[in-house]
C-alpha positions in Angstrom: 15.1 71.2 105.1 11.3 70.5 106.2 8.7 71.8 104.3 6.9 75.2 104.9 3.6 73.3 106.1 3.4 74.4 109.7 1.0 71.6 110.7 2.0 68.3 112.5 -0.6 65.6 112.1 -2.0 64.7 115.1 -1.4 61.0 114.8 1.8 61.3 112.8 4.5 60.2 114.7 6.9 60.1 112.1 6.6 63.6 111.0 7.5 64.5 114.9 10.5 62.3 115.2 11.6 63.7 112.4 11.4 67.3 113.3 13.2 66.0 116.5 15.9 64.6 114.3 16.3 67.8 112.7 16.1 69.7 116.3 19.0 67.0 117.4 21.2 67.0 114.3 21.0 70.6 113.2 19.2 72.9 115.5 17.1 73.5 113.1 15.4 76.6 114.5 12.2 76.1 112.1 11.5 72.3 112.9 12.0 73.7 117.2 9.0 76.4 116.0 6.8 73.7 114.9 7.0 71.1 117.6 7.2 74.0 119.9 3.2 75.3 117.8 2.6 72.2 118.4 3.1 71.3 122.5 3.3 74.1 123.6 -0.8 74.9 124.0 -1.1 71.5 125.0 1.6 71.0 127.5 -0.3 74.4 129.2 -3.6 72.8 129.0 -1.9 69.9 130.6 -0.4 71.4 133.4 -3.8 73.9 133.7 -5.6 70.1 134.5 -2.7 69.4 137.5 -3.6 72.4 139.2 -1.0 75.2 138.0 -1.9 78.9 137.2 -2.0 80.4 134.4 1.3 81.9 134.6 3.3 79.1 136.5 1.6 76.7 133.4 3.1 79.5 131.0 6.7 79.2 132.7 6.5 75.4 132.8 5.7 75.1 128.7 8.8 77.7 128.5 10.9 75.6 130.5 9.4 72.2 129.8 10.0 73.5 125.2 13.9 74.6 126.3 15.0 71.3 127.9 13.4 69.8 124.5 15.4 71.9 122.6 18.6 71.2 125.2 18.5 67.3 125.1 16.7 66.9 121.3 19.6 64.6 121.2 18.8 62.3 124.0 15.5 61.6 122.6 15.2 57.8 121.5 12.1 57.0 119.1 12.8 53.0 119.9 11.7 53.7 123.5 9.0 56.2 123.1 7.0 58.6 121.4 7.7 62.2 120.9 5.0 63.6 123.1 5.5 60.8 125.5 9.1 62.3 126.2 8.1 65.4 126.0 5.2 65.2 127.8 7.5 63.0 130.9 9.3 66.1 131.3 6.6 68.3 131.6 5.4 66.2 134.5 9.1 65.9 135.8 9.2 69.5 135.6 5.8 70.0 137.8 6.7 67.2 140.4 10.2 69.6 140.8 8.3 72.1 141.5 6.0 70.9 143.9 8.9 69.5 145.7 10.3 72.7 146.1 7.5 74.6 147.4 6.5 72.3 149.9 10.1 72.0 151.0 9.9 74.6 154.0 12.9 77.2 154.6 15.7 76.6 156.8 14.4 78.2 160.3 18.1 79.8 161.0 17.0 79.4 165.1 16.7 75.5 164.7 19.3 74.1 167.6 20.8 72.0 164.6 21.6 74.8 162.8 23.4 77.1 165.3 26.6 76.1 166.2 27.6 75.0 169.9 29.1 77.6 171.8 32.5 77.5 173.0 33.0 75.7 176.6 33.6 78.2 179.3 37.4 77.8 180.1 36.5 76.0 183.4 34.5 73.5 181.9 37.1 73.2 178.8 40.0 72.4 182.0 37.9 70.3 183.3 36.6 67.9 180.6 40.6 68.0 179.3 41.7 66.5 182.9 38.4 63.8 182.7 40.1 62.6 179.4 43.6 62.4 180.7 42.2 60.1 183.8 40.3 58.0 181.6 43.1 57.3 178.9 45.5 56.6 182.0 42.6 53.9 182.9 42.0 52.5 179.9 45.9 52.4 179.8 46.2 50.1 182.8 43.9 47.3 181.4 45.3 44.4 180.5 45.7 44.8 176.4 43.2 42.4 174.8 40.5 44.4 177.5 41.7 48.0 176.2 41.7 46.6 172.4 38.0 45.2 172.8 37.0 48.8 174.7 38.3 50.7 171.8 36.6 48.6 169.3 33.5 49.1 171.1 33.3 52.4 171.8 35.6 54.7 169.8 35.1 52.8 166.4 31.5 52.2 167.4 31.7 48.7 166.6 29.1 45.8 167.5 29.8 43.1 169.2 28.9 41.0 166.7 31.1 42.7 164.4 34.0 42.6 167.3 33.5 38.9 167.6 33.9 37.8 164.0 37.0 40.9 163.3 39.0 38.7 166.4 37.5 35.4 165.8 36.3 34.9 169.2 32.4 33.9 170.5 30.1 36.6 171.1 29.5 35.7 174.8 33.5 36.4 175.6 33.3 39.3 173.7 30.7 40.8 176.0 31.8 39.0 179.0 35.1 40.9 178.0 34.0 43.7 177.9 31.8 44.1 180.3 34.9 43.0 182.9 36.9 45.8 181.2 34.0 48.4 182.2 33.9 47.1 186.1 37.8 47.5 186.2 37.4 51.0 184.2 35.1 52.2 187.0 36.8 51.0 189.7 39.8 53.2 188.6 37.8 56.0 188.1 36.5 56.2 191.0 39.8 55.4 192.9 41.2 58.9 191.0 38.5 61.1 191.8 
């Protein structure tokens, strides 16, 4: 058990890790009281000097001295001191915070928030009968033509990509596909 002394010196690090320790190993409620007299005011006063008020600061300390007492057990003395980690999270804490507020509410008329309406019934027919003409086009290609179309445009493919999946030079690959797109057209146009 720590003694009853209830003052930390300010330069002794040892005395803090230990009440740490004690925080980690036993949640020791009385070693939490005295690192917590001990930060507390000045993890206020530090977030008073980045611009919080008064009772925001007060809500931080409470929520910065609670994740102490949380993750006591994550603390490592070998990478840093104890107000070092405590004081990290009370700027970790602040910079959430900040994040949040500027971080504007949804607006719920934003187009990419309301869903797209149903197609009228006409338009639903009619964009059905387009797809049924094109797969019947793309189905009259010769095969290697129809493979390169659907590698292009319904896996969204480069041609780059295309070229080194078949093994074949770039410039066929387009030429390819470019041929594919004239005969495509030319169908179309013949079902219209």
């Amino acid at each position: 058990m720590l003694e009853a002394d209830k003052t930390i010196p300010g330069q002794d690090n040892v005395a803090l890790i230990d009440l740490m320790s004690a925080i980690a190993e036993t949640r020791d409620r009385e070693a939490f009281a005295r690192l917590f007299d001990h930060f507390a005011p000045r993890v206020k006063a530090y977030m008073r000097r980045l611009g919080a008020e008064p009772a925001a600061a007060e809500d931080l300390v409470q929520d910065v001295m609670l994740t102490v007492w949380r993750r006591a057990g994550q603390f490592d003395p070998t990478k840093a001191g104890v107000a070092t980690w405590i004081f990290t999270i009370a700027r970790n804490r602040r910079i959430d915070i900040i994040r949040h507020e500027r971080r504007p509410a949804p607006d719920p008329n934003d187009p990419a928030l309301v869903p797209n309406r149903e197609p009228e019934a006409d338009a639903a027919v009619e964009q059905n009968q387009h797809g049924t003409r094109l797969r019947s086009a793309v189905a009259e290609l010769p095969e290697e033509q129809a493979r390169l179309l659907e590698l292009a445009y319904f896996e969204d493919k480069s041609h780059s990509v295309i070229a080194g999946e078949l093994g074949l030079p770039l410039g066929t690959v387009k030429s390819r596909i470019r041929l594919a797109m004239d005969k495509l057209r030319i169908q179309l146009a013949e079902l219209k």
